[in-house]
C-alpha positions, 0 to 999 in steps of 0.5 A, spaced: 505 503 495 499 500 496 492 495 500 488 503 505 482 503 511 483 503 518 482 497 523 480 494 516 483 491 509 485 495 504 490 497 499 494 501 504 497 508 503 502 510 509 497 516 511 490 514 511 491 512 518 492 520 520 486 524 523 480 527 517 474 531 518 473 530 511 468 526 508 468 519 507 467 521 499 473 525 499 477 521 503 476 514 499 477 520 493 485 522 496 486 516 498 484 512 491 489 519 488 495 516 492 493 508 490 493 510 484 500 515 484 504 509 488 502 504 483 505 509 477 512 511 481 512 504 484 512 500 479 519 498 479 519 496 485 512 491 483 516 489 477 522 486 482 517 484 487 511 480 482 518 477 478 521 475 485 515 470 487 514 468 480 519 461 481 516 461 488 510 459 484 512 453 482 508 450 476 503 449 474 501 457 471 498 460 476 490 460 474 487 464 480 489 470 485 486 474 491 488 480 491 487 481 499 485 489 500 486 490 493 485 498 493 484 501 486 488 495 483 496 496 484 498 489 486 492 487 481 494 489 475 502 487 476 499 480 478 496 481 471 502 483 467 506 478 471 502 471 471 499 472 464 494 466 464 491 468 471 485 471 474 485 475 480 479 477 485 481 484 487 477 484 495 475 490 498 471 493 503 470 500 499 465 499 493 468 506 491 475 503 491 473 496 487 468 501 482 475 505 481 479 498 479 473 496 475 474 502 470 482 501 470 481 494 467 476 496 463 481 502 460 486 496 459 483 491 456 482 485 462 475 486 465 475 479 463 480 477 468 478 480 474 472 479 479 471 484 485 468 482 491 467 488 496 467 484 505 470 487 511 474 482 513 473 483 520 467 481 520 467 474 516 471 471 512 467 472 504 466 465 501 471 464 496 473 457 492 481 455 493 486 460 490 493 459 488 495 465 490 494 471 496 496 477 495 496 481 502 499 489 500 499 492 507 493 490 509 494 485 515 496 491 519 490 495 519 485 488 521 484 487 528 485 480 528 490 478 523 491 472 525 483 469 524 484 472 517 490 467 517 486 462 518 482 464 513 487 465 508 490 459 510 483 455 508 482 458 501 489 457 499 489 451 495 495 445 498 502 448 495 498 455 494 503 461 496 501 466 501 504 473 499 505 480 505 509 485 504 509 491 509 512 498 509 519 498 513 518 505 513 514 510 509 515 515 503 519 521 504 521 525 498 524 532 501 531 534 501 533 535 509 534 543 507 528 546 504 531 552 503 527 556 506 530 554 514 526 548 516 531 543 516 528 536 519 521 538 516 519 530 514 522 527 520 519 532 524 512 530 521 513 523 521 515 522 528 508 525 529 504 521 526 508 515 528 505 516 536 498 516 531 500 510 528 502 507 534 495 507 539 491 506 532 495 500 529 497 496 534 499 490 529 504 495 525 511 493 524 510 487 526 514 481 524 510 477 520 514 471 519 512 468 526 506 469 525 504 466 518 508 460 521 502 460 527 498 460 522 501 453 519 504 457 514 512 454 511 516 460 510 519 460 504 523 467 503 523 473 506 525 479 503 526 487 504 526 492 498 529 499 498 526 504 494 531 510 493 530 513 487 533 519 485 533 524 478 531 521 473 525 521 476 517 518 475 513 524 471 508 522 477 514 523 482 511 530 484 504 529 484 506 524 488 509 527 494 504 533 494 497 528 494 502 524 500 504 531 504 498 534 503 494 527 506 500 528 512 498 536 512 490 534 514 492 529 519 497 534 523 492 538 526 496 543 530 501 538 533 506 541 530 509 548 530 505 554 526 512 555 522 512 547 520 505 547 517 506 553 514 512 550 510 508 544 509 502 549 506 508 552 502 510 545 499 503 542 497 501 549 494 500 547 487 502 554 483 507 556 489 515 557 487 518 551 491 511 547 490 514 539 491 510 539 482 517 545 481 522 542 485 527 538 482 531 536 489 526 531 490 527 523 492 522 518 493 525 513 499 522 507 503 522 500 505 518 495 504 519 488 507 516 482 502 515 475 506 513 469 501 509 463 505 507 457 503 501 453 505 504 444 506 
């Protein structure tokens, strides 16, 4: 599911971009429980999408990666298990973030094959040698300018290199629309909602990138949408995914929606609760995500 800070670069989750009165600790905590999730329940869909670019790699072997807004790792250890003699920079701005992956890495056995840098993109570009690879997981979308860092992304790629972004074409949802308890249309209602939030907050969301990363001097060489639909059997983290992810969107709605809608929300990310999301077993996992693959001449 990936890159997740606003107006900056990291691994995103759909609804770090709602309104919190939490601290920065407990949300850099939610959102590492939501990275982490993603990866588990996406990891399909990051197989598909890393065996996707592997002939667009061309050859030689990959030997160096930057993982732009890498989170807690979710594009990095598939890259990892995709192109088995690279390395990869994970970059982020939270050093909670880039402690969390560092951890991950040391539990799997490749701490050796990785090396964090923590920057704030919308300050300076960091000082990086030539990469083979840049991978931008629904991060370009949350800096305030994308196109400088382009720029930047275009003078780290080595000649040949390949620039990799993929954005979401529309975000998680999981619920059936009867609930079964007289709220019909509950996760559109929500998402309408924080879609006005996201409008005024992320102005450079849903853009097409493909124009862009050719304004940049870019060559683009495919461009793919990847729809997730998953259905029973599903992953085992299905449910704690979808409560962390509705419990994320709960914190954000404040009282914009009606008091019944929330309290069904309330019902839904109860953990002990009878039609608690972790008991149901109607739940899907659905959403889009389109993948460009460019190329720097």
């Amino acid at each position: 599911m990936q890159s997740h800070q606003h107006g900056h670069h990291h691994q995103d989750h759909p609804e770090h971009t709602a309104h919190s009165d939490h601290s920065a600790a407990e949300t850099d905590a939610a959102m590492a429980e939501i990275l982490d999730l993603d990866a588990e329940v996406m990891h399909s869909y990051l197989a598909e999408v890393t065996a996707w670019i592997r002939p667009l790699a061309g050859d030689p072997p990959l030997s160096r990666i930057l993982d732009l807004g890498s989170g807690t790792g979710t594009g990095t250890f598939a890259l990892l298990e995709r192109f088995d003699q690279a390395e990869v920079i994970a970059l982020d701005v939270s050093a909670a973030m880039l402690h969390r992956l560092s951890g991950k890495a040391a539990v799997l056995g490749v701490a050796d094959r990785i090396r964090t840098v923590q920057a704030d993109l919308d300050e300076a570009w960091p000082d990086i040698d030539a990469v083979d690879l840049v991978w931008a997981s629904s991060s370009l979308h949350h800096l305030a300018d994308p196109d400088r860092v382009l720029a930047g992304i275009f003078g780290t790629l080595r000649p040949g290199g390949l620039l990799v972004v993929a954005e979401m074409a529309s975000f998680p949802r999981f619920l059936p629309d009867d609930l079964g308890f007289g709220r019909p249309g509950l996760e559109a209602r929500c998402q309408a909602v924080l879609d006005e939030q996201r409008a005024a907050a992320l102005p450079h969301l849903g853009s097409d990138w493909g124009p862009r990363l050719s304004r940049a001097g870019f060559t683009i060489d495919a461009e793919r949408p990847f729809v997730i639909d998953l259905a029973a059997p599903l992953p085992a983290a299905s449910g704690r995914y979808a409560q962390a992810t509705l419990r994320r969107i709960r914190s954000g709605l404040g009282s914009r929606m009606s008091p019944d809608d929330l309290a069904a929300l309330d019902t839904l990310i109860d953990p002990d609760g009878p039609e608690s999301v972790l008991h149901r077993n109607d739940l899907t996992v659905r959403t889009a995500r389109t993948v460009w693959a460019a190329s720097r001449p």
